[in-house]
N, C-alpha and C positions, 0 to 999 in steps of 0.2 A: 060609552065612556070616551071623552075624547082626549087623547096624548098631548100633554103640550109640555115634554122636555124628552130630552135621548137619555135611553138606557146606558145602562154602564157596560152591556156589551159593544154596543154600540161607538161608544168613546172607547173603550181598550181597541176597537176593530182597525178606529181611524188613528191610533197614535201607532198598531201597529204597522201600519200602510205607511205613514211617513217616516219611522225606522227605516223601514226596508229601503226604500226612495232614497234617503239622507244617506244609508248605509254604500248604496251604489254607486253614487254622485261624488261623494266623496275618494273612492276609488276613481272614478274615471276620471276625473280632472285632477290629478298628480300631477307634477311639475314632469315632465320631458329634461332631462339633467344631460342627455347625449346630445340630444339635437338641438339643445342650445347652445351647448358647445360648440358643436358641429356648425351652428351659423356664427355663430360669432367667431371662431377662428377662416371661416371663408369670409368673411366679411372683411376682417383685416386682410387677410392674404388679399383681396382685389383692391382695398385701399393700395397695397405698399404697390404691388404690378403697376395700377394707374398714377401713380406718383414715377415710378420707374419712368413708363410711356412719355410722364410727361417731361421727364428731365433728363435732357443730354449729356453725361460724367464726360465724354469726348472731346468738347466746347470745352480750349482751354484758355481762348481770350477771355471767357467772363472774370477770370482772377482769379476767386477764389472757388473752387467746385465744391461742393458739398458733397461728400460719399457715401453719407447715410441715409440721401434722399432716395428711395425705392429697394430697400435694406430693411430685414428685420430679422432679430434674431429668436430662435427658436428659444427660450425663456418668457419671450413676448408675443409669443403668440397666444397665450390663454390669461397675460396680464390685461387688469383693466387701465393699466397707467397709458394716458394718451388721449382716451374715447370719453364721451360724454358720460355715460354710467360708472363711476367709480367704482361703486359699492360693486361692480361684478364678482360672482365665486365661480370660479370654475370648478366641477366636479370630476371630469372626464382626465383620465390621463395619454398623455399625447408621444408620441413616438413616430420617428422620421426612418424612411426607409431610401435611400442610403442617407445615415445619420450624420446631420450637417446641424453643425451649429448658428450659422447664419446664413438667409437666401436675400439672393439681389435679382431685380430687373434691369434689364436693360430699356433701353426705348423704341424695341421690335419686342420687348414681351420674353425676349429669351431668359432664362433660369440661369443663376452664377449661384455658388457659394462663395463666402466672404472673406476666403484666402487671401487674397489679395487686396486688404483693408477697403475691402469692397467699391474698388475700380472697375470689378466687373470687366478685365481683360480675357484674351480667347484662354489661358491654362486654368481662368477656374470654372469657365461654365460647364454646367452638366451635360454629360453623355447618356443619360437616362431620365426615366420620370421619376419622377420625385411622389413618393406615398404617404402621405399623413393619416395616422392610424389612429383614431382617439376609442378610448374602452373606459366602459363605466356598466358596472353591475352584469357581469358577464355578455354584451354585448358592447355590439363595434361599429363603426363608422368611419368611412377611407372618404379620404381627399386627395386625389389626383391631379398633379402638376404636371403638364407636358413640359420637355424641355424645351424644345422648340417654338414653342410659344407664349410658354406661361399658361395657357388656359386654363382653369382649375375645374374637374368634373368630379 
């Protein structure tokens, strides 16, 4: 006798093989909601630094200085108002250690808050590093600011 169709164990075997497969895959490729945050707030933070870098607030023959060039305040840092993706969601919730409400660079990279409608003179820059601490779903992710140089690890 010779076979020429699959049994129905057969078919139940294979649909349940691609269950289990579909069921797995679909866990593993979850959206990451921390560590998107987590680049996309480092991402601005090196935009605003390298606009800092690039702009001297000191130069007061240009006229009119601009003091929100290399400035950004902590509200704006999980906004997507600015950046090419609009539709961004942030999910992660963000906390500054020591809590400042606006960070400025300088054009050596150093770390100010924006006491001083962010001219970035010597009484507002930081004396420590700066910690940005984002949490989503009981886990955490830090972003560390030297003062001294801005660098962010």
């Amino acid at each position: 006798m010779i076979k020429k169709a699959y049994t129905l164990v057969e078919l139940i075997f294979v649909i349940v093989i691609i269950g289990i497969l579909s069921g797995v895959g679909f866990y593993s490729f979850k959206p990451h909601y921390l560590q998107n945050d987590y680049d996309f707030v480092k991402l601005k933070l090196n935009t605003v630094r390298y606009e800092g870098l690039n702009y001297d607030k000191r130069i007061s023959s240009l006229g009119n200085v601009d003091y929100s060039i290399g400035c950004i305040a902590k509200d704006d840092l999980l906004s997507a108002d600015g950046t090419i993706d609009k539709q961004y969601k942030a999910h992660a919730k963000l906390t500054l250690n020591p809590n400042e409400d606006t960070l400025c660079f300088d054009t050596m990279g150093r770390l100010y808050n924006g006491t001083d409608n962010n001219k970035s003179t010597l009484h507002s820059r930081l004396q420590q590093n700066l910690i940005i601490q984002l949490q989503y779903n009981n886990e955490e992710n830090n972003i560390t600011i030297d003062y001294l140089s801005g660098y962010l690890r």
